[in-house]
Kinemage of the C-alpha trace (Angstrom):
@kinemage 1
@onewidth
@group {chain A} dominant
@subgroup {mainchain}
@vectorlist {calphas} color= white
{ca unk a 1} P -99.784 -102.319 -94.556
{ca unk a 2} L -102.672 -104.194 -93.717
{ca unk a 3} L -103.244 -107.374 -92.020
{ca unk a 4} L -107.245 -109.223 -92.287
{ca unk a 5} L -107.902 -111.537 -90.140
{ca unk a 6} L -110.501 -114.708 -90.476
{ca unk a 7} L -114.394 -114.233 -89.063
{ca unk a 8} L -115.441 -115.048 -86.222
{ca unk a 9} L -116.031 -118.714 -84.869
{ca unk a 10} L -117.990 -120.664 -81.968
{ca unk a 11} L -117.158 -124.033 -80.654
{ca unk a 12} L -117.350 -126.184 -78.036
{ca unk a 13} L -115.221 -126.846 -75.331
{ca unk a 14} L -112.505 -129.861 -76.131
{ca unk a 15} L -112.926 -128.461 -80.044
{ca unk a 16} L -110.114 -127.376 -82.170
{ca unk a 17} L -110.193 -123.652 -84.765
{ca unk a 18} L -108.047 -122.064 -86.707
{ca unk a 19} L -108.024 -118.602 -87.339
{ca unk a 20} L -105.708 -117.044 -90.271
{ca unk a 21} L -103.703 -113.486 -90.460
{ca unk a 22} L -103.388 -112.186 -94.578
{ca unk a 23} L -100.567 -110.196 -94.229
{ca unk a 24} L -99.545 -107.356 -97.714
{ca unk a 25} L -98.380 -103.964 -98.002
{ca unk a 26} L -94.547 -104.712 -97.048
{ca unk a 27} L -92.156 -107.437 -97.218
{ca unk a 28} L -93.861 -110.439 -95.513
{ca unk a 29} L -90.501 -112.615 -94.236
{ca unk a 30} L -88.692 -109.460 -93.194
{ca unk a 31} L -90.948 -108.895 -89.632
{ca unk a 32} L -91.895 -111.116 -86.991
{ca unk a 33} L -95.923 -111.768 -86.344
{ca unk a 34} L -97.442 -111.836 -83.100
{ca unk a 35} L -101.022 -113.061 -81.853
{ca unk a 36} L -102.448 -111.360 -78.963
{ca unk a 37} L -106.440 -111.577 -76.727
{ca unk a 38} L -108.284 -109.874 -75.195
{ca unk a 39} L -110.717 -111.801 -72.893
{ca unk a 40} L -114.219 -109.771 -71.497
{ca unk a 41} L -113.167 -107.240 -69.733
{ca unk a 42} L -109.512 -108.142 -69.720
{ca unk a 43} L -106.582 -106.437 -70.718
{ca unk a 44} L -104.345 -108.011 -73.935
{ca unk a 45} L -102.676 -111.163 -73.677
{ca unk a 46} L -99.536 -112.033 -75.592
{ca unk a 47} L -100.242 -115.926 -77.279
{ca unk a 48} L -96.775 -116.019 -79.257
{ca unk a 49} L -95.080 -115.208 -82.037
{ca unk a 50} L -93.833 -116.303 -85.564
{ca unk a 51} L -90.264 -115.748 -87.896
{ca unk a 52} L -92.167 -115.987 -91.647
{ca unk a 53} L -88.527 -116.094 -92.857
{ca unk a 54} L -87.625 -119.426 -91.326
{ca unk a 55} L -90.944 -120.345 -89.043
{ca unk a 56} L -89.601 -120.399 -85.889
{ca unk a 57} L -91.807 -119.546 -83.037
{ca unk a 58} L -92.354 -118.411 -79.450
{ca unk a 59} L -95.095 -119.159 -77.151
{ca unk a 60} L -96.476 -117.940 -73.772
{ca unk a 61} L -96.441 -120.808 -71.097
{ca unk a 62} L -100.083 -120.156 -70.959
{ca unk a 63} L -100.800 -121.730 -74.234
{ca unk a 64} L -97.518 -123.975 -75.210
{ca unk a 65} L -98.506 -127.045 -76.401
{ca unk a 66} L -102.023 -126.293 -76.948
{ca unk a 67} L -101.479 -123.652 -79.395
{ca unk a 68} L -99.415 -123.554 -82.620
{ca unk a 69} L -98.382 -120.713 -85.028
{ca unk a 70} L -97.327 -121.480 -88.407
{ca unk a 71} L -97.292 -119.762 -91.966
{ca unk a 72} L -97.653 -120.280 -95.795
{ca unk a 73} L -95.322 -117.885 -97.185
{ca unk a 74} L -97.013 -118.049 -100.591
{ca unk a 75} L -99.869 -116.562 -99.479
{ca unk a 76} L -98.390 -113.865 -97.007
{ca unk a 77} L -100.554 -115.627 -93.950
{ca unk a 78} L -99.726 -116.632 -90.967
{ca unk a 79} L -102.447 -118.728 -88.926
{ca unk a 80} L -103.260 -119.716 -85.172
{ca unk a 81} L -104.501 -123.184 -84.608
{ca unk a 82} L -106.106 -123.599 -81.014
{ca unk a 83} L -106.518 -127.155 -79.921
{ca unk a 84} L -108.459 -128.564 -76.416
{ca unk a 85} L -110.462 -125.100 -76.763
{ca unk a 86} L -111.657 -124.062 -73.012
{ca unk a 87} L -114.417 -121.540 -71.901
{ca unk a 88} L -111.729 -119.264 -71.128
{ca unk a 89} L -109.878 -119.118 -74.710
{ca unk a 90} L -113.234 -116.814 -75.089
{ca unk a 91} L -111.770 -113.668 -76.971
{ca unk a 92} L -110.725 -111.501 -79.273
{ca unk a 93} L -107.679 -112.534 -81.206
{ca unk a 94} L -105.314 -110.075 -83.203
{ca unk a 95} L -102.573 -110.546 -85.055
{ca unk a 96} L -99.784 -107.866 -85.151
{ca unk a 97} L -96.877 -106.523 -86.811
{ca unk a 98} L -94.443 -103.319 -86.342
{ca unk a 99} L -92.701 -102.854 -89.327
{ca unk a 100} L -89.930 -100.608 -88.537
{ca unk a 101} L -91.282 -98.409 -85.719
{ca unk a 102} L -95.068 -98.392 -86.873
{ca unk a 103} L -97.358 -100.931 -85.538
{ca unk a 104} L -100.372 -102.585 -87.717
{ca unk a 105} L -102.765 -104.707 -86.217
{ca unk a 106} L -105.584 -107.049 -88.072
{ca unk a 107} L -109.250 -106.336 -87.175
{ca unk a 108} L -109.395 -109.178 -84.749
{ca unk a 109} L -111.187 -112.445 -84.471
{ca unk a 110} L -114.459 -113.420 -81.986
{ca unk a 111} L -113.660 -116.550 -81.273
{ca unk a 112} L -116.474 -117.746 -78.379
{ca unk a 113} L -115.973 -121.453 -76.760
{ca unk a 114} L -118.784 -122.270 -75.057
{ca unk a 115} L -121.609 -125.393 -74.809
């Protein structure tokens, strides 16, 4: 299993990004993708999750409405857009999977909002 993740990205505050999640090694629709940060010196922070099988999703009230998780199937990815970007979305993204009891996680994404 492996799961590679998009490079990093700087923008300014108010700006939009989206960072991808290429997903192989097991059956992509059978397990549910999360997105997590980590902020500086902060511990992880669940963002939400995705069904590949039918795209439904689940968000933490932190970021509902200003984030959105959605996937192309075709290509085994599953992608985080991040809209009204704020000094404080400053982190490292991951995305993650457990298939069955093992969990994978991509190699995570800088993604620096700042002026």
């Amino acid at each position: 299993v492996q799961l590679v993740q998009s490079g990093a990205e700087l923008r300014n505050p108010g700006a939009s990004v989206k960072v991808s999640c290429k997903a192989s090694g097991y059956t992509f629709i059978n397990y549910y993708i999360d997105w997590v940060r980590q902020a500086p010196g902060q511990g992880l922070e669940w963002m939400g999750r995705i069904d590949p099988e039918d795209g439904s999703t689940n968000y933490a009230d932190s970021v509902k409405g200003r984030f959105t998780i959605s996937r192309d199937n075709a290509k085994n990815t599953v992608y985080l857009q991040m809209n009204s970007l704020k000094p404080e979305d400053t982190a490292v993204y991951y995305c993650h999977v457990a298939v069955t009891v093992v969990h994978y996680w991509g190699q995570g994404t800088q993604v620096t909002v700042s002026s």
